[in-house]
C-alpha positions, 0 to 999 in steps of 0.5 A: 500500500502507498498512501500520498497526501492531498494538500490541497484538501488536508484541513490538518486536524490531525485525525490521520496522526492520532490513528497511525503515527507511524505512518503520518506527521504534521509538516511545517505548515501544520498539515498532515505528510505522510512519512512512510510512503510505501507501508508494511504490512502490520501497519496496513490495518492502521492506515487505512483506519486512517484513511477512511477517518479523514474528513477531507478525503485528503489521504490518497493511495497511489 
């Protein structure tokens, strides 16, 4: 799974980092990045909780 944020659409409430931190952080303009592109396989379940969480719609899979 590889997961990109849309910045566009990212409002940086922090949702995706609150599921899945090993995965997302916030950037310096305080929205959501992700920081492991390509993820493993145990934290697949988490990001895609994350993904589904966002209410923007901002977490993409490429």
């Amino acid at each position: 799974m590889k997961l990109k944020v849309n910045k566009d659409k990212c409002i940086g409430c922090g949702q995706c980092i609150s599921i899945c931190s090993d995965v997302f952080d916030f950037d310096d303009d305080n929205l959501a990045k992700v920081v492991t592109p390509l993820v493993s396989e145990d934290m697949v379940e988490d990001a895609t909780t994350a993904k589904e969480s966002c209410p923007t719609g901002a977490i993409e899979e490429e």
